[in-house]
PLY file of the C-alpha trace (Angstrom):
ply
format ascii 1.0
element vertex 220
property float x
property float y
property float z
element edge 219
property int vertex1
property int vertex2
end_header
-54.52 -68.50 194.50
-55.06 -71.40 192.64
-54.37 -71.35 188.54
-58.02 -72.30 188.23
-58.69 -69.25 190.44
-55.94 -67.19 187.89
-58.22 -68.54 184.88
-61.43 -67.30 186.39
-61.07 -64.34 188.29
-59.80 -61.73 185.64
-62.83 -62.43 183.36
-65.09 -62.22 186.07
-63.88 -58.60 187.21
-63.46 -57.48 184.00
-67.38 -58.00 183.15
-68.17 -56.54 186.67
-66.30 -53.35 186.03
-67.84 -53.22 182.59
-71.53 -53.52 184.07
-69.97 -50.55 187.02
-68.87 -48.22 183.84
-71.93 -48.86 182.03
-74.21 -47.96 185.11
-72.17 -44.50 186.14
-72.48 -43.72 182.48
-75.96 -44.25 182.92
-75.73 -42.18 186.12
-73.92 -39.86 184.72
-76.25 -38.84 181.46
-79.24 -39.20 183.67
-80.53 -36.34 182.59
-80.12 -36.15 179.09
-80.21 -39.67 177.32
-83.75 -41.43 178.31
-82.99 -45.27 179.22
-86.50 -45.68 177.62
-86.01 -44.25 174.05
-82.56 -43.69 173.83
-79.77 -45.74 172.17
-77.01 -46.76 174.26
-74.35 -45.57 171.60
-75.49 -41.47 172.93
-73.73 -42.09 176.14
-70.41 -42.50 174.24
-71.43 -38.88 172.30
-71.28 -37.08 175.64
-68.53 -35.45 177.65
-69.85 -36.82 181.08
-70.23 -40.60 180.21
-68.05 -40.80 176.98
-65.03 -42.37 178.98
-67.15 -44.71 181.24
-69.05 -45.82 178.14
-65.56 -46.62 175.95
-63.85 -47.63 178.80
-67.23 -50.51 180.08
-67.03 -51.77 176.13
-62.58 -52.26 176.47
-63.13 -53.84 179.63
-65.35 -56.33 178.11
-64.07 -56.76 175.46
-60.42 -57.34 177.19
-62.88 -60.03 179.40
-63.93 -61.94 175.96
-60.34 -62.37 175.12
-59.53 -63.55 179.10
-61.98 -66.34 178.82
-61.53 -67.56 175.12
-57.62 -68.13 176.40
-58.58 -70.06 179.63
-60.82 -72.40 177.34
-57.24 -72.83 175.51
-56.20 -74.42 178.60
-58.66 -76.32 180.17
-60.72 -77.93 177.16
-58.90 -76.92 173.74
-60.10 -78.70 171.22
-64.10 -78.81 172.00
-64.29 -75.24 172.91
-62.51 -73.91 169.78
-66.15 -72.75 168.07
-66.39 -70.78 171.51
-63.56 -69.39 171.29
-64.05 -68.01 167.98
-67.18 -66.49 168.71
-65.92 -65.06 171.46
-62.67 -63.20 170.13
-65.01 -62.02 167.10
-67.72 -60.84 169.62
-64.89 -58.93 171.49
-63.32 -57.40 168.25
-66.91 -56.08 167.32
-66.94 -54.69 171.31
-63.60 -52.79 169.78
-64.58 -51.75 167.25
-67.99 -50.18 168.60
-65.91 -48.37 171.10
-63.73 -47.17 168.55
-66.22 -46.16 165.87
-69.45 -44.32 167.50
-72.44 -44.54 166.11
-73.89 -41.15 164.26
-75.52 -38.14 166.26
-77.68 -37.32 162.89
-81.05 -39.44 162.89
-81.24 -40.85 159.29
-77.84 -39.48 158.03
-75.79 -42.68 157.10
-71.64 -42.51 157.72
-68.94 -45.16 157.50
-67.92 -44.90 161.37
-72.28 -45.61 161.62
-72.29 -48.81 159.70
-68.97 -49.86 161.77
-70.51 -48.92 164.68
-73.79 -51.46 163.50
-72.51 -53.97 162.18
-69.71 -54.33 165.00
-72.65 -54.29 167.30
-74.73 -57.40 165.26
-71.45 -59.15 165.40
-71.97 -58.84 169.62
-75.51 -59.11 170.23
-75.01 -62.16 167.79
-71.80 -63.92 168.69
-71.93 -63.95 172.16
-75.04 -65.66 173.33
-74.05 -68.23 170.80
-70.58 -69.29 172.52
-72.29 -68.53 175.92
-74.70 -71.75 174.25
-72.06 -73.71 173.43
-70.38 -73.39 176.69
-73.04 -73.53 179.03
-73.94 -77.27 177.64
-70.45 -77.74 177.35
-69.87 -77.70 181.34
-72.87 -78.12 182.03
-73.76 -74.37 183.73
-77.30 -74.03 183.36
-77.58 -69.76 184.41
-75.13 -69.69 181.05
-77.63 -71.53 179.49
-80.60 -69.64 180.36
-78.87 -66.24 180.22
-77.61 -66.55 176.80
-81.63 -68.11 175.69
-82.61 -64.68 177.44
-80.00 -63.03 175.48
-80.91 -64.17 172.05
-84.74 -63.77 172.81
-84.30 -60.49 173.52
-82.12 -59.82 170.85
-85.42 -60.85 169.10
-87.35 -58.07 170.66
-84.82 -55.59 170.21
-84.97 -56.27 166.56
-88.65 -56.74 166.27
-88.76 -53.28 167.96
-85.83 -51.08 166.85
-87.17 -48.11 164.50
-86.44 -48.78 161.27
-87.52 -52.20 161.51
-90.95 -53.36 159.41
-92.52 -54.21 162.73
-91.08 -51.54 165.16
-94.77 -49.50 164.59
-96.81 -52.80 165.21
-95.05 -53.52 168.26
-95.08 -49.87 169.33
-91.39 -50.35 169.24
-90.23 -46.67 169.48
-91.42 -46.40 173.02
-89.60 -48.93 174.57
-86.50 -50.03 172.16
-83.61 -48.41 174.45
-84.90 -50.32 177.03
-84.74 -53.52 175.45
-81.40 -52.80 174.46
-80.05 -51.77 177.91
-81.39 -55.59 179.18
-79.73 -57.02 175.84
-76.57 -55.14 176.98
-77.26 -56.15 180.44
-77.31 -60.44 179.45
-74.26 -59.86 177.59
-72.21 -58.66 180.55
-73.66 -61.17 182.54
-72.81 -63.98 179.69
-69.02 -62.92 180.04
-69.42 -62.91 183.49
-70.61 -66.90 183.66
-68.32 -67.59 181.05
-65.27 -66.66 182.81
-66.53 -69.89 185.48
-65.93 -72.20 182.87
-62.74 -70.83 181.86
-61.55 -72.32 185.24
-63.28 -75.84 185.40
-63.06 -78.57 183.75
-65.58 -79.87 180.89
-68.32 -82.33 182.44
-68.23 -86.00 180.60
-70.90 -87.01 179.00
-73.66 -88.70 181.29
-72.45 -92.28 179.76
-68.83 -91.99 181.28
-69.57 -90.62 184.50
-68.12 -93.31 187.03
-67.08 -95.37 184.49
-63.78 -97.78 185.80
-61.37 -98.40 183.03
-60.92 -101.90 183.34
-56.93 -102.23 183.27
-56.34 -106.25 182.21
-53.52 -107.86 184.45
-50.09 -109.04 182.98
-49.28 -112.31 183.29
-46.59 -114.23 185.42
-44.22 -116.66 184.55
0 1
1 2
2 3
3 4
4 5
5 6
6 7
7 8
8 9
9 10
10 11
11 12
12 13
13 14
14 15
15 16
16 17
17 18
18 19
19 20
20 21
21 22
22 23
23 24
24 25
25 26
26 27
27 28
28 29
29 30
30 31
31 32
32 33
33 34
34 35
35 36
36 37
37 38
38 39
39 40
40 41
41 42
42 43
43 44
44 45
45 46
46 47
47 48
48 49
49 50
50 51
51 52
52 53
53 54
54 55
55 56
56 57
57 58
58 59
59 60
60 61
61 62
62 63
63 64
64 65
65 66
66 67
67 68
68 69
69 70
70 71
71 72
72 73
73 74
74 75
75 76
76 77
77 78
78 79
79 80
80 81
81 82
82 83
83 84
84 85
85 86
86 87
87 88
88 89
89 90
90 91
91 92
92 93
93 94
94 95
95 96
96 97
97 98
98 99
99 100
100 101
101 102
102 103
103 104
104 105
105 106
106 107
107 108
108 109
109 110
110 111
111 112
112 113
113 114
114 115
115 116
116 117
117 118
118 119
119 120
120 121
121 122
122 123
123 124
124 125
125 126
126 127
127 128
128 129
129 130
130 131
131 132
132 133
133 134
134 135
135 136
136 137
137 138
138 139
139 140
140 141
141 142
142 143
143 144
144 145
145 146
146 147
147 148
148 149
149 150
150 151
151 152
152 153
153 154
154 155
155 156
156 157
157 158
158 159
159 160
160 161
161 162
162 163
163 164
164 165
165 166
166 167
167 168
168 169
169 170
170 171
171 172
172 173
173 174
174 175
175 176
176 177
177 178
178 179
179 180
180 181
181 182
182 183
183 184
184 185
185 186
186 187
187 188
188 189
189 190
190 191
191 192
192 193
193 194
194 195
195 196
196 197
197 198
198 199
199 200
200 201
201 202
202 203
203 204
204 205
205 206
206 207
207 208
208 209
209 210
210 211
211 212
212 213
213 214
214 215
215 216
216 217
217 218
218 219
């Protein structure tokens, strides 16, 4: 294996267990958290999808880290915003795993506000070094996915209850499901991250086959 291949791989499975968890938590609450309604943070308050849902958010977490080390190596100094973003997206992945949201509707805790603003510190940090790096090295699905990512981070905002517009938008009736896609983009950011954690950043279109002219020495 290659140590471009060492770079890559390890964030790529580590996003591709975390979307696995996440779905046999889903699986696995079927029958008492609706996907349509329903936060995501319930499937960490129940016995059968509690350890799929904490272990999906480690191992994504754990695949934030991977990549923002591999851009150590391969572009250092132009990826260091990236980087950033991504170790404080995966320490708010942490931190949501660690500190559940509330089971009360409308009851306000400490581990709640943890829980909420770890989770704006995710939905908001990671589409924006999924940005950076997909014009970076030039992946366009990173691109697009982390656009898709913010806009529906839009949606989910515009529709979450609580929120001034969440009744004009019928918001209620579909929130959970915007946040399962929002969830969804994320995993799949990580996931085309991790490629340019083992490639090399594209030069600009002006030096592309550009020959350094060396000059020649002289002869006595």
């Amino acid at each position: 294996m290659s140590e471009d291949q060492v770079r890559r791989w390890p964030g790529m499975a580590g996003a591709a267990a975390a979307m696995a968890l996440t779905a046999y938590a889903h699986l696995a609450a079927a029958g008492t958290v609706d996907p349509l309604t329903g936060p995501v943070s319930d499937y960490a308050l129940l016995d059968a999808s509690a350890w799929a849902m904490a272990g999906g958010t480690i191992t994504l977490a754990m695949s934030a880290i991977w990549v923002a080390y591999g851009l150590t190596r391969v572009d250092p100094a132009r990826s260091a915003a990236a980087r950033v973003l991504l170790v404080a997206g995966a320490l708010g992945l942490l931190l949501t795993a660690v500190f559940p949201a509330g089971t009360a509707s409308g009851v306000t805790s400490a581990a709640g506000e943890i829980h909420r603003w770890s989770a704006a510190v995710v939905f908001t940090a990671l589409p924006c070094a999924g940005w950076m790096l997909g014009r970076r090295f030039r992946i366009p699905a990173l691109s697009a996915v982390s656009a898709a990512s913010a806009a529906l981070l839009a949606v989910f905002l515009a529709a979450h209850p609580g929120s001034p517009t969440a009744d004009l938008v019928n918001g209620p009736g579909y929130y959970g499901l915007v946040e399962r896609l929002l969830m969804l983009s994320e995993m799949a950011l990580i996931l085309l991250s991790a490629r340019s954690a083992g490639r090399r950043p594209a030069l600009p279109a002006g030096l592309r086959g550009a020959v350094v002219a060396v000059p020649a020495q002289r002869t006595a």
